[in-house]
Backbone as CSV, one residue per row, in Angstrom:
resi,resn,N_x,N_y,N_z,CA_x,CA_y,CA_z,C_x,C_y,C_z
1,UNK,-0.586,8.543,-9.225,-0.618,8.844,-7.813,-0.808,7.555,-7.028
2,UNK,-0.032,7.143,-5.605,-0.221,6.435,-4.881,-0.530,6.800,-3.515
3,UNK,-1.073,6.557,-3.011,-1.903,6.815,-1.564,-2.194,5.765,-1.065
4,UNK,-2.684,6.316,0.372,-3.423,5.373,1.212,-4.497,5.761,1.787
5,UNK,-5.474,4.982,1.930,-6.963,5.289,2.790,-6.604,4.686,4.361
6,UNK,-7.142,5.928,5.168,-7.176,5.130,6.580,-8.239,5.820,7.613
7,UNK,-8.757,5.432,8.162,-9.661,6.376,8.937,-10.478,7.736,8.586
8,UNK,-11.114,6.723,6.639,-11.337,8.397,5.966,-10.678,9.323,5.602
9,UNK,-9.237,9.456,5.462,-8.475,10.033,5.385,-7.195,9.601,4.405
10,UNK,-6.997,10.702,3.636,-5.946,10.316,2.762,-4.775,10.255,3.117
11,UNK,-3.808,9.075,2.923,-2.336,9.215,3.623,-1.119,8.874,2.545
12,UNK,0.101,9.575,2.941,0.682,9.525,2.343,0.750,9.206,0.452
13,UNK,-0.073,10.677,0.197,0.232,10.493,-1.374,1.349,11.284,-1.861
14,UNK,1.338,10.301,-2.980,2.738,10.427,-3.970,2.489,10.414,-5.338
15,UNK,2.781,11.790,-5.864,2.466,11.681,-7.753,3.726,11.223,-8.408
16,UNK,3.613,10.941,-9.384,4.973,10.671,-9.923,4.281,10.640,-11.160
17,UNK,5.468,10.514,-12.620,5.013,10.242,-13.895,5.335,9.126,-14.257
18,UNK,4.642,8.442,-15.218,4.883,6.875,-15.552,3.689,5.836,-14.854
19,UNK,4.274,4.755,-15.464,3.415,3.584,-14.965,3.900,3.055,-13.452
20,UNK,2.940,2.715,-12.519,3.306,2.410,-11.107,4.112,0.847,-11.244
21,UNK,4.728,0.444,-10.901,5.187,-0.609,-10.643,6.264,-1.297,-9.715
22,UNK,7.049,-2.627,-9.510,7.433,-2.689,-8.165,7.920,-1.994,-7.228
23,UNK,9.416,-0.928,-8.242,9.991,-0.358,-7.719,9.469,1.055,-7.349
24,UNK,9.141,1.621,-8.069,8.104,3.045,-7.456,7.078,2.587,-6.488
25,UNK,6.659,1.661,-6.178,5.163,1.034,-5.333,6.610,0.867,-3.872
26,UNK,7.768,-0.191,-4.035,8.471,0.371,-2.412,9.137,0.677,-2.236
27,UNK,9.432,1.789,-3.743,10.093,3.333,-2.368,8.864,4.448,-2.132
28,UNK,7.755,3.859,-2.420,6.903,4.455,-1.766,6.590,3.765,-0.535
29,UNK,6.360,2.926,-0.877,6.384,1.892,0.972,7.344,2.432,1.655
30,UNK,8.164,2.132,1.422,9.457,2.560,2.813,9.665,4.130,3.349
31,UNK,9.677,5.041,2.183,9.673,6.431,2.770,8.947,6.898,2.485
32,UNK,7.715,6.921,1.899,6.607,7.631,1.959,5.270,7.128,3.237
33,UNK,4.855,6.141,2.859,3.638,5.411,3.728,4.439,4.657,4.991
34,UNK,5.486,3.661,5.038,5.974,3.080,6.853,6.129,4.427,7.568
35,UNK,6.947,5.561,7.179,7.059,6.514,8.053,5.515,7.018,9.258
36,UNK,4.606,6.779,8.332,3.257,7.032,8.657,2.568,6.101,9.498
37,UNK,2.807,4.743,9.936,2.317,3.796,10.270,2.758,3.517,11.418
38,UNK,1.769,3.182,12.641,2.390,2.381,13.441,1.851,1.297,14.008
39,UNK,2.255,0.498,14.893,2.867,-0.731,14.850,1.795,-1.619,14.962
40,UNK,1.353,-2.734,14.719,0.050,-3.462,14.605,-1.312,-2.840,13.675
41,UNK,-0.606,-2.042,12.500,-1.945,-1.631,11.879,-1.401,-2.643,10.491
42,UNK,-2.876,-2.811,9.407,-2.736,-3.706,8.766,-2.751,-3.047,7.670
43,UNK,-2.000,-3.030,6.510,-1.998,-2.537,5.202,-2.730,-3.401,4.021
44,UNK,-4.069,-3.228,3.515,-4.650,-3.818,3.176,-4.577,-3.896,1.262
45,UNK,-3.580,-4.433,0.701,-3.898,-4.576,-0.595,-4.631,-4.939,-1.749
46,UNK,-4.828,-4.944,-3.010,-5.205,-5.670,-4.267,-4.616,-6.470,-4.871
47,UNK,-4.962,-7.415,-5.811,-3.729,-8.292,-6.180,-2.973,-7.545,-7.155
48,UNK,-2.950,-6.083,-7.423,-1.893,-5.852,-8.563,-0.740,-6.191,-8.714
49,UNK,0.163,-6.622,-9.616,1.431,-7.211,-9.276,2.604,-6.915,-9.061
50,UNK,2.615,-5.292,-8.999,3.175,-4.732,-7.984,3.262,-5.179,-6.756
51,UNK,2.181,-5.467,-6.660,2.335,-5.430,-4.340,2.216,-6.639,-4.163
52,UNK,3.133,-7.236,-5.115,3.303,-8.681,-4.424,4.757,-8.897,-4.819
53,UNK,5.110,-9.713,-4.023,7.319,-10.068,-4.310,7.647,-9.337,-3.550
54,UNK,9.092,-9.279,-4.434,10.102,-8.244,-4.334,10.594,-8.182,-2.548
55,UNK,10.426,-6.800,-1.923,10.569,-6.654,-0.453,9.318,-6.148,-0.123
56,UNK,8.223,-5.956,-0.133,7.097,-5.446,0.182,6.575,-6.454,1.486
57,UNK,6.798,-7.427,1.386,6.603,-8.378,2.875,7.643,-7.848,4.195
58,UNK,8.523,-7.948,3.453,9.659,-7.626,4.621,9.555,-6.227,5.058
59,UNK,9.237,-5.284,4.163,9.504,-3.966,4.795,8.069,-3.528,5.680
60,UNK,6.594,-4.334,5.159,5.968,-4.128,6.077,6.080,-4.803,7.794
61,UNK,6.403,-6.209,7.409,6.489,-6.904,9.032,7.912,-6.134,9.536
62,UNK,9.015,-5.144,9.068,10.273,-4.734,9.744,9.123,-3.514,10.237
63,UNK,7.989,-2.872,9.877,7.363,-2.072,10.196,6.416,-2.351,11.930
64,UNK,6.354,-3.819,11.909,5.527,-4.719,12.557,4.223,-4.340,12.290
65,UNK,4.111,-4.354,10.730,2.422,-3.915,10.424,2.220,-5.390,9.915
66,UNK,0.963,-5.704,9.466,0.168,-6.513,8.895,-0.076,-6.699,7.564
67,UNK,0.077,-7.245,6.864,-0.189,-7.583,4.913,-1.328,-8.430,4.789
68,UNK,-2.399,-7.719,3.820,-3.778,-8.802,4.062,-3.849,-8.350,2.421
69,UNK,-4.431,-9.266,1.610,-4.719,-8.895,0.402,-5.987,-9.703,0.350
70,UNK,-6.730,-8.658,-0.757,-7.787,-8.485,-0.937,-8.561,-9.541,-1.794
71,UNK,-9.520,-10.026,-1.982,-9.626,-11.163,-2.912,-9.270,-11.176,-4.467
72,UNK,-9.388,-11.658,-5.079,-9.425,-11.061,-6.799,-10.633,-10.511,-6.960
73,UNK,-10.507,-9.819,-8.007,-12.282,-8.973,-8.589,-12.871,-8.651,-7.787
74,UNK,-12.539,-7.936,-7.014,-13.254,-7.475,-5.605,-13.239,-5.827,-5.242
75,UNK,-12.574,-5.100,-6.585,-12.971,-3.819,-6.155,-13.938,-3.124,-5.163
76,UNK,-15.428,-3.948,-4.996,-16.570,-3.385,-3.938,-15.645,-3.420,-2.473
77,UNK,-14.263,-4.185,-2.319,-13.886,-4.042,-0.909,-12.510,-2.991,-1.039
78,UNK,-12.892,-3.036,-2.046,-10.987,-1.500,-2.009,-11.714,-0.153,-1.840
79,UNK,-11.158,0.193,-0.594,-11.786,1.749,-0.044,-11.148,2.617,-1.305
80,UNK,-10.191,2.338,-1.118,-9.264,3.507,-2.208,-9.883,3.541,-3.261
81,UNK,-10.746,2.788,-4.342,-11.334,2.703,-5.359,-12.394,4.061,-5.301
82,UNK,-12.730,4.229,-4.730,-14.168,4.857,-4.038,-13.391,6.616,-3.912
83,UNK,-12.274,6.735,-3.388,-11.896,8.622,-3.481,-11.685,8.963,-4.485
């Protein structure tokens, strides 16, 4: 499952079977979670290596959202860890 945390609230989840990786992580970006977003909010990642490359930059700033990633080993700051 991929989701998002935002205001306490779960957004845009997506189950699927298999291991998550680039390509399931943005076509979940693009039609699951941007549909949901608007414009100046910041999408806050982990370093998994999924959510880094590929188009995941571009499809958030074509969103005009924000990309901030999280430090390494820093689970205590990933909300999502915590539901």
């Amino acid at each position: 499952m991929i989701a998002a945390w935002c205001h306490q609230q779960l957004l845009a989840p997506f189950s699927f079977e298999g291991c998550c990786h680039r390509t399931v992580f943005e076509l979940w970006l693009e039609f699951i979670l941007i549909p949901t977003l608007k414009p100046g909010q910041t999408l806050v990642l982990d370093n998994a290596t999924f959510h880094k490359g590929g188009r995941i930059a571009e499809l958030v700033e074509a969103a005009q959202c924000r990309l901030l990633y999280l430090p390494p080993y820093s689970p205590d700051l990933n909300k999502i860890e915590k539901c």
